[in-house]
PyMOL Python script that loads the backbone (N, CA, C, O; Angstrom):
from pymol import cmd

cmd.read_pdbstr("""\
ATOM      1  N   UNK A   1      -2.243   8.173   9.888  1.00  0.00           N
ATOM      2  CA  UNK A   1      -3.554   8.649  10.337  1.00  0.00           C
ATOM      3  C   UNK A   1      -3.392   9.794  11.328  1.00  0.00           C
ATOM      4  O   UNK A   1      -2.389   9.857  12.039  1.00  0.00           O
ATOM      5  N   UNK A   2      -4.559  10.882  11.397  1.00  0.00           N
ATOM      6  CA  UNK A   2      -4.219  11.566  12.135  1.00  0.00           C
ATOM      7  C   UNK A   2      -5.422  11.478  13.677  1.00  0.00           C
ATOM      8  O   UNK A   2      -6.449  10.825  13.494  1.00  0.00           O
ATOM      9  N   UNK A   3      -5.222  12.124  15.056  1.00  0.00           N
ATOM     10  CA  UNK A   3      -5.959  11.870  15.238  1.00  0.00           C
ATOM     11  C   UNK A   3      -7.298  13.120  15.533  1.00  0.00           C
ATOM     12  O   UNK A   3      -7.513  13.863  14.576  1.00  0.00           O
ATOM     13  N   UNK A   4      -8.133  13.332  16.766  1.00  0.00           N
ATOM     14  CA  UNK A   4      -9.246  14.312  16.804  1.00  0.00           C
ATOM     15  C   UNK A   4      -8.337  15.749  16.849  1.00  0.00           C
ATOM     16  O   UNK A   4      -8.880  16.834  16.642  1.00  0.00           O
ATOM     17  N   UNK A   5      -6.975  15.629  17.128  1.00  0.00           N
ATOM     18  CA  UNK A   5      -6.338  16.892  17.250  1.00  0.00           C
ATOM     19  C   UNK A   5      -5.564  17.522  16.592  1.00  0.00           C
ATOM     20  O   UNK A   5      -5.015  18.574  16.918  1.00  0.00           O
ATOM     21  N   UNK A   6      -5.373  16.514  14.910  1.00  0.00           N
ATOM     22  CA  UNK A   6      -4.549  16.545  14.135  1.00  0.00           C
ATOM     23  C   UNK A   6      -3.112  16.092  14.096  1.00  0.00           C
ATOM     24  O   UNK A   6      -2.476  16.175  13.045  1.00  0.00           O
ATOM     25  N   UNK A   7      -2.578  15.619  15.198  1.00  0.00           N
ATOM     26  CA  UNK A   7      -0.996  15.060  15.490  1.00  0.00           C
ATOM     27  C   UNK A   7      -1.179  13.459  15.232  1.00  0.00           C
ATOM     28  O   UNK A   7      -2.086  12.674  15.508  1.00  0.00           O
ATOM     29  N   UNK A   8      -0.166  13.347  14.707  1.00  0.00           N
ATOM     30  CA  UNK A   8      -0.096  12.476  13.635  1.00  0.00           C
ATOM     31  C   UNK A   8      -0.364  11.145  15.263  1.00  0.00           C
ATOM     32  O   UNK A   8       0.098  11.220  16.402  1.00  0.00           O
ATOM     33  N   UNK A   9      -1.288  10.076  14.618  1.00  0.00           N
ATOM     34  CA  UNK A   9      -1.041   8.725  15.822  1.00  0.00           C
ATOM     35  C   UNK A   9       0.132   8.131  15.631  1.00  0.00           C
ATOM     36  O   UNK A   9       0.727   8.199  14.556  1.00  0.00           O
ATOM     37  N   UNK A  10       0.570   7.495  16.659  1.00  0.00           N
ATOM     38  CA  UNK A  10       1.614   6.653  16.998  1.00  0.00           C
ATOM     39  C   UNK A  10       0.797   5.642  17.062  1.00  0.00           C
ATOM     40  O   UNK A  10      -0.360   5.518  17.462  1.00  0.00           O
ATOM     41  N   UNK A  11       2.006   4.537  16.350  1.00  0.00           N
ATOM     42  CA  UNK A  11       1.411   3.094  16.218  1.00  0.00           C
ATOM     43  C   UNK A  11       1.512   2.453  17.906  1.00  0.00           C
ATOM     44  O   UNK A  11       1.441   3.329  18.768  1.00  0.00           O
ATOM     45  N   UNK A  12       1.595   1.696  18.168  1.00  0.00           N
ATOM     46  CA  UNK A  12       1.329   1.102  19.514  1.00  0.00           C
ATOM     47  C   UNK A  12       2.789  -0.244  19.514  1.00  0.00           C
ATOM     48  O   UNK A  12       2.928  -1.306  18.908  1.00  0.00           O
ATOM     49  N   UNK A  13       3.307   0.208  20.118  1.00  0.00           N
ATOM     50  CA  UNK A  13       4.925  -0.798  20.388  1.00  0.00           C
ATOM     51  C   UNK A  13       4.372  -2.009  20.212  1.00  0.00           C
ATOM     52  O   UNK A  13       3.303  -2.442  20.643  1.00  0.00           O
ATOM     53  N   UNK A  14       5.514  -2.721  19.276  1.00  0.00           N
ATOM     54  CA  UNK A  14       5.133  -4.058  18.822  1.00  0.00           C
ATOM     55  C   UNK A  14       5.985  -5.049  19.533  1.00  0.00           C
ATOM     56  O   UNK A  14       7.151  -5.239  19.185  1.00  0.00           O
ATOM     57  N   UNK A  15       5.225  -5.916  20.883  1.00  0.00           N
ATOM     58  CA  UNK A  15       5.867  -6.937  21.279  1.00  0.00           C
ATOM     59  C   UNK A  15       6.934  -7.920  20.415  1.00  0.00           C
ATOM     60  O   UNK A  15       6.557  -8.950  19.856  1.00  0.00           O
ATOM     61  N   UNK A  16       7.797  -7.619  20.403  1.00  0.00           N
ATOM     62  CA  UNK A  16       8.947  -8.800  19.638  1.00  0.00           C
ATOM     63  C   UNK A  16       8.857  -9.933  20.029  1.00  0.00           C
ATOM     64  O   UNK A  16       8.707 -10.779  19.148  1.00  0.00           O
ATOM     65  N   UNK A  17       8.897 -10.300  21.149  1.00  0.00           N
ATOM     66  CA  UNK A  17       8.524 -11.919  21.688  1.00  0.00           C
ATOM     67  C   UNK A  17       7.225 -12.121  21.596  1.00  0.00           C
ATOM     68  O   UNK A  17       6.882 -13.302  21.549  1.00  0.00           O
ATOM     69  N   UNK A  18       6.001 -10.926  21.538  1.00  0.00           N
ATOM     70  CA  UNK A  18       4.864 -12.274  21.007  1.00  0.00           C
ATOM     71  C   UNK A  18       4.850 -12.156  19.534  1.00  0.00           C
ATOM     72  O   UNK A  18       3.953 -12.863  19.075  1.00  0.00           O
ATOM     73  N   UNK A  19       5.422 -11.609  18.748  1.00  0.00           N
ATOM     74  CA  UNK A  19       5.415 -11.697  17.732  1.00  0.00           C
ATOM     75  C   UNK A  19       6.543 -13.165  17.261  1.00  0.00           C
ATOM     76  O   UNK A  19       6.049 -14.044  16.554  1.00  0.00           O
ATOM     77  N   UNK A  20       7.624 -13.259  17.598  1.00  0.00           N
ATOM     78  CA  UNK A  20       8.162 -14.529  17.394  1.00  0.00           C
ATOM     79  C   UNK A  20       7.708 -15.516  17.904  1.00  0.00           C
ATOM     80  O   UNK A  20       7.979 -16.614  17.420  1.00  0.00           O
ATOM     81  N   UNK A  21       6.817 -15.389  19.124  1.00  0.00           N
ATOM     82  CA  UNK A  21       6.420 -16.877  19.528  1.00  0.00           C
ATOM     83  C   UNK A  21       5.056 -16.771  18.543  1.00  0.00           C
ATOM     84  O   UNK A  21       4.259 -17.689  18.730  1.00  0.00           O
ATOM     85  N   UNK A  22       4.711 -15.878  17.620  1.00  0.00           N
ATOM     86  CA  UNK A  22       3.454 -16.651  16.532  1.00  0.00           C
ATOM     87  C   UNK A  22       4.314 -16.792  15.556  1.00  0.00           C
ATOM     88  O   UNK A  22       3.654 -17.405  14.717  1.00  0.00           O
ATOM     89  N   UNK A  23       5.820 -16.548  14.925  1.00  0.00           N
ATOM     90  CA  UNK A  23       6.073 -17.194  14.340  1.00  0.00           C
ATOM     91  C   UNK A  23       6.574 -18.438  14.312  1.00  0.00           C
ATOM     92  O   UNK A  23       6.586 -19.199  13.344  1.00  0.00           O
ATOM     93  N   UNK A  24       7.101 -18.685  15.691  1.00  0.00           N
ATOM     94  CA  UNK A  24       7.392 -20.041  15.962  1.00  0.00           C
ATOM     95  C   UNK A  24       6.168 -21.058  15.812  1.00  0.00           C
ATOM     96  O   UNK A  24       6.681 -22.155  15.595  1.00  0.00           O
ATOM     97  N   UNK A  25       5.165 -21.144  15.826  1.00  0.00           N
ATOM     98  CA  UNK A  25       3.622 -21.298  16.444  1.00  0.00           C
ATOM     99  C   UNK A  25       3.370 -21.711  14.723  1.00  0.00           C
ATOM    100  O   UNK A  25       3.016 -22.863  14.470  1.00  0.00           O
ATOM    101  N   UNK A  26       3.571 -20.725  13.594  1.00  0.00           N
ATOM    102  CA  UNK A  26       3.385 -21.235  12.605  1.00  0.00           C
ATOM    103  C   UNK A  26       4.330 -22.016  12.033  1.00  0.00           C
ATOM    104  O   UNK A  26       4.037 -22.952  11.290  1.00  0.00           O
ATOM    105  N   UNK A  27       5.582 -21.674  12.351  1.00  0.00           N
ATOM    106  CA  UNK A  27       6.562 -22.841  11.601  1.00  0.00           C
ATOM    107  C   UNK A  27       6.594 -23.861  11.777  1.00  0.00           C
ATOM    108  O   UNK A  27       7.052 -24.726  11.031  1.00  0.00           O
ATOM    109  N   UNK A  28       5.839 -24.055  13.396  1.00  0.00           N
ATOM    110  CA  UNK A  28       5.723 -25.537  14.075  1.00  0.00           C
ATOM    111  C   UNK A  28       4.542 -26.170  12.940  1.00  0.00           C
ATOM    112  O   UNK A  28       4.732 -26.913  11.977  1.00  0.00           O
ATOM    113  N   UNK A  29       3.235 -25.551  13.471  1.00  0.00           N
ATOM    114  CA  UNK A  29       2.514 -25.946  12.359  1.00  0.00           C
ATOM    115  C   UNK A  29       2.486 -26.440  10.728  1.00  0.00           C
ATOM    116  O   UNK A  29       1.991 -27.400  10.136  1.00  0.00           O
ATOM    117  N   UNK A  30       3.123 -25.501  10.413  1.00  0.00           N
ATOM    118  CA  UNK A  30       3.723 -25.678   8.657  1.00  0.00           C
ATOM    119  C   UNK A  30       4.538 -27.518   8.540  1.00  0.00           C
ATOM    120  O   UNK A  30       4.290 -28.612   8.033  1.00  0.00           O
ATOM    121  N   UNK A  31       5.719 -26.764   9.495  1.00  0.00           N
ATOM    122  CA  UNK A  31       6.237 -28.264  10.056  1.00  0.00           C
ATOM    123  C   UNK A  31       5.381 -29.737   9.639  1.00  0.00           C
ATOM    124  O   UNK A  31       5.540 -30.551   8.728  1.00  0.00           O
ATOM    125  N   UNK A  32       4.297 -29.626  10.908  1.00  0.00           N
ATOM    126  CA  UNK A  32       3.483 -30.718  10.722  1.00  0.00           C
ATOM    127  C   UNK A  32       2.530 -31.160   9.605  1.00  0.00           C
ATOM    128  O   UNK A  32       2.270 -32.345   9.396  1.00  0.00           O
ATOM    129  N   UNK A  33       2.005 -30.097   8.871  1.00  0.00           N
ATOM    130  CA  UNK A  33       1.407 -29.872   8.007  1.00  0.00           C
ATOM    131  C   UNK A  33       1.818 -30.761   7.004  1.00  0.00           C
ATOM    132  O   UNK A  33       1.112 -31.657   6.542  1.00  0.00           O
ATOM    133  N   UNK A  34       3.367 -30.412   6.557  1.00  0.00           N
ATOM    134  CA  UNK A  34       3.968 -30.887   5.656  1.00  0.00           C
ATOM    135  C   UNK A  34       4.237 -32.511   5.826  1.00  0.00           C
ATOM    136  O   UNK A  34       3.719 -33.239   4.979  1.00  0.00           O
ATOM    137  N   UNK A  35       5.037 -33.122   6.899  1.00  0.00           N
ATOM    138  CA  UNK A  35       4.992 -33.988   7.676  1.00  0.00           C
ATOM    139  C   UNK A  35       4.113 -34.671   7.242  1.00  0.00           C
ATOM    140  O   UNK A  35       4.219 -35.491   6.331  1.00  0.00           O
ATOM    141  N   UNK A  36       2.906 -34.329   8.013  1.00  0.00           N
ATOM    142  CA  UNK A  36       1.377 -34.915   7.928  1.00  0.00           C
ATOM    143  C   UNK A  36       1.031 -35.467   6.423  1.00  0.00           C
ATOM    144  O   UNK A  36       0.638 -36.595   6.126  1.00  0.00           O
ATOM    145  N   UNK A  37       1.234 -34.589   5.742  1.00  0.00           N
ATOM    146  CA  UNK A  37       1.548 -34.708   4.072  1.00  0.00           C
ATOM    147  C   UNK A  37       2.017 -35.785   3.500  1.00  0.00           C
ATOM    148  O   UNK A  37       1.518 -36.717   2.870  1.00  0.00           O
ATOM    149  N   UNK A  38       3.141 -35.466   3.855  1.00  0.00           N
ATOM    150  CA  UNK A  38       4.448 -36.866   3.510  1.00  0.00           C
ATOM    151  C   UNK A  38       4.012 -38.266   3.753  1.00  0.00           C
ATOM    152  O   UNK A  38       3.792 -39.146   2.921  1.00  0.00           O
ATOM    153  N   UNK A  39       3.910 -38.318   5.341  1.00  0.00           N
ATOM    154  CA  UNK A  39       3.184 -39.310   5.827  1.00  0.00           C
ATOM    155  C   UNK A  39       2.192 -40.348   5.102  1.00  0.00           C
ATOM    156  O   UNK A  39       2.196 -41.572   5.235  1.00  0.00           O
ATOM    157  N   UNK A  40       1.311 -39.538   4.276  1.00  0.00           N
ATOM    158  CA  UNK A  40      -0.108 -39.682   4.116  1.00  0.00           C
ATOM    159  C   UNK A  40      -0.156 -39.946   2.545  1.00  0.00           C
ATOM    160  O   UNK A  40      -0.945 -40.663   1.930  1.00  0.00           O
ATOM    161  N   UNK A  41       1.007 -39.099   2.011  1.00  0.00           N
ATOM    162  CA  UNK A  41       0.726 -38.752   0.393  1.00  0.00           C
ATOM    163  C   UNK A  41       1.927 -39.672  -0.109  1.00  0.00           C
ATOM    164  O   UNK A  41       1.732 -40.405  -1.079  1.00  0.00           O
ATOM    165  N   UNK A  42       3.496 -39.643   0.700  1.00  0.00           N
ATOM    166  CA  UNK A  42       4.328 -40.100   0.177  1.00  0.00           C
ATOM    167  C   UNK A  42       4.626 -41.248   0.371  1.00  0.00           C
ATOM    168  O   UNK A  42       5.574 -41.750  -0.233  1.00  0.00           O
TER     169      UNK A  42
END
""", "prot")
cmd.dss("prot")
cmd.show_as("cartoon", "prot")
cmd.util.cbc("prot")
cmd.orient("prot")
């Protein structure tokens, strides 16, 4: 994208640690999910 001045935008620095702590956040979840599953179904 460009922006009102034509120079190309820069994306905006991507936190690495909050980005792994939402993947941790979902694996935990998935985790239980499945779990929960087992539990219930198996």
């Amino acid at each position: 994208m460009l922006d009102d001045r034509g120079v190309p935008a820069v994306e905006p620095p991507v936190d690495h640690r909050l980005e792994a702590a939402i993947n941790a956040v979902r694996a935990t979840i998935q985790n239980v999910v499945i779990q929960h599953g087992v539990l219930h179904h198996g």
